[in-house]
C-alpha positions as CSV (number, residue, x, y, z in Angstrom):
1,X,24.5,18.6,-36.0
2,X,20.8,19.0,-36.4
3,X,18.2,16.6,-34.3
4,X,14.8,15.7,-36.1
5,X,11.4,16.2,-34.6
6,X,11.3,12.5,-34.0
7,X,14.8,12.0,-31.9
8,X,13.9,14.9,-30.1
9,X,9.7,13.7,-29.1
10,X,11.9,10.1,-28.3
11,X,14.6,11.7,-26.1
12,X,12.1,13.6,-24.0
13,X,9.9,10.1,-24.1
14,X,13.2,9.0,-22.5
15,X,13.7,11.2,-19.9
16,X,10.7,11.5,-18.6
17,X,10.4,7.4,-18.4
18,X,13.5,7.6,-16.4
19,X,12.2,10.1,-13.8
20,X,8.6,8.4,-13.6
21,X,10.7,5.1,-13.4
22,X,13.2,6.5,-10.5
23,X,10.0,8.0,-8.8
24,X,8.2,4.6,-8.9
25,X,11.1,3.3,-6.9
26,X,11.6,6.0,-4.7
27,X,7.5,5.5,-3.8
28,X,8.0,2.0,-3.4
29,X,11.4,2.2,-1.2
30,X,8.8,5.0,1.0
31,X,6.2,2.7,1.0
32,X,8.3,-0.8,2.1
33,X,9.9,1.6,5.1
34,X,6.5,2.2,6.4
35,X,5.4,-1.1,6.5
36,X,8.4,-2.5,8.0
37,X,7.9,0.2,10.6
38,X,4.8,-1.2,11.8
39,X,5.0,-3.5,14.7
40,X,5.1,-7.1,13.5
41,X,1.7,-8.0,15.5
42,X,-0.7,-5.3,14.3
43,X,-3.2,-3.8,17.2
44,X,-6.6,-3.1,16.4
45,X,-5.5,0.5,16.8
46,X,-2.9,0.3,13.9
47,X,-5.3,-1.6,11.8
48,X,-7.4,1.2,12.3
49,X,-4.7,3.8,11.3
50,X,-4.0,2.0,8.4
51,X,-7.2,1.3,6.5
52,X,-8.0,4.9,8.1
53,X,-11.1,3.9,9.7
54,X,-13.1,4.1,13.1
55,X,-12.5,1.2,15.4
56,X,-15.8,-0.4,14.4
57,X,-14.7,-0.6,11.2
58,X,-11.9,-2.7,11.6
59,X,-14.4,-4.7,13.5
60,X,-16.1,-5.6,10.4
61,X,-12.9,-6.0,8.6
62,X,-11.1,-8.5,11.0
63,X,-14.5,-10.4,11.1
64,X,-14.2,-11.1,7.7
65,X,-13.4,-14.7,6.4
66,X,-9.6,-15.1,5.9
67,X,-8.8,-11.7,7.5
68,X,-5.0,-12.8,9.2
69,X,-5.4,-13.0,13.4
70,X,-2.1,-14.3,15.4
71,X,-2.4,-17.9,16.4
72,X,-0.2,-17.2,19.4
73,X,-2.0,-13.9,20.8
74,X,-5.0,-13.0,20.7
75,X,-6.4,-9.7,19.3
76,X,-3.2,-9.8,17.8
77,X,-2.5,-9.7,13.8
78,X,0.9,-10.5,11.6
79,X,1.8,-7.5,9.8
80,X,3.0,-9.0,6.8
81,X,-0.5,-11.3,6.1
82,X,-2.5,-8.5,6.9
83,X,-0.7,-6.6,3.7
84,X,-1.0,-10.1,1.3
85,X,-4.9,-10.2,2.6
86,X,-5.1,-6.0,1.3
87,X,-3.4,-7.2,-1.7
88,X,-5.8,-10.0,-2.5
89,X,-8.9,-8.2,-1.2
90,X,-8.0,-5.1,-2.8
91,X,-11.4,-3.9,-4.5
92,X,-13.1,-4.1,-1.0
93,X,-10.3,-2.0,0.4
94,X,-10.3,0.4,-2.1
95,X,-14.3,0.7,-1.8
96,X,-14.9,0.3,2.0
97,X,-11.3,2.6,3.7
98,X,-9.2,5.4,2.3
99,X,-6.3,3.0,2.3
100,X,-5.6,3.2,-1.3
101,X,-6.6,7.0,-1.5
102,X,-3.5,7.2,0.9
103,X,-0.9,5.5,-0.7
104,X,-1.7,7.2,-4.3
105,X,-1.8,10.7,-3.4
């Protein structure tokens, strides 16, 4: 049985969907670990390891309108809000902290 030029180009296509598919998942499996293994009321210190900036960074972040504080303790902030606020403010994150530079590479 002989395979034309075009089966084979869309069999390779194929695969190599399925690996960059099954590596997308793998990333995003990684990725949901880490963040569930953050504490669920964030320190300034682990804000600071996570945008990968100095203290008075995060400073200028958590100052910012709708940045997520704790309602219950202060200096305190939820986990999970912090990573909807990244999500929705993501061009200033990917500008102003290597946040983004982290999670690609």
């Amino acid at each position: 049985m002989q395979i034309s030029l075009d089966e084979l180009k869309a069999n390779l296509l194929s695969e190599s969907l399925k690996e960059m598919f099954q590596q997308a998942y793998e990333q995003g499996l990684n990725d949901a670990k880490e963040q569930q293994a953050l504490p669920t009321l964030l320190k300034k210190k682990d804000l600071a390891d996570l945008f990968q900036v100095a203290l008075p960074t995060v400073e200028n972040i958590i100052r910012m309108e709708g940045f997520p504080k704790s309602k219950v303790v202060q200096a305190r902030y939820p986990r999970d809000e912090v990573f909807i606020w990244i999500n929705k403010n993501i061009e200033y994150v990917h500008y102003n902290t290597n946040y983004l530079k982290m999670s690609i590479s």
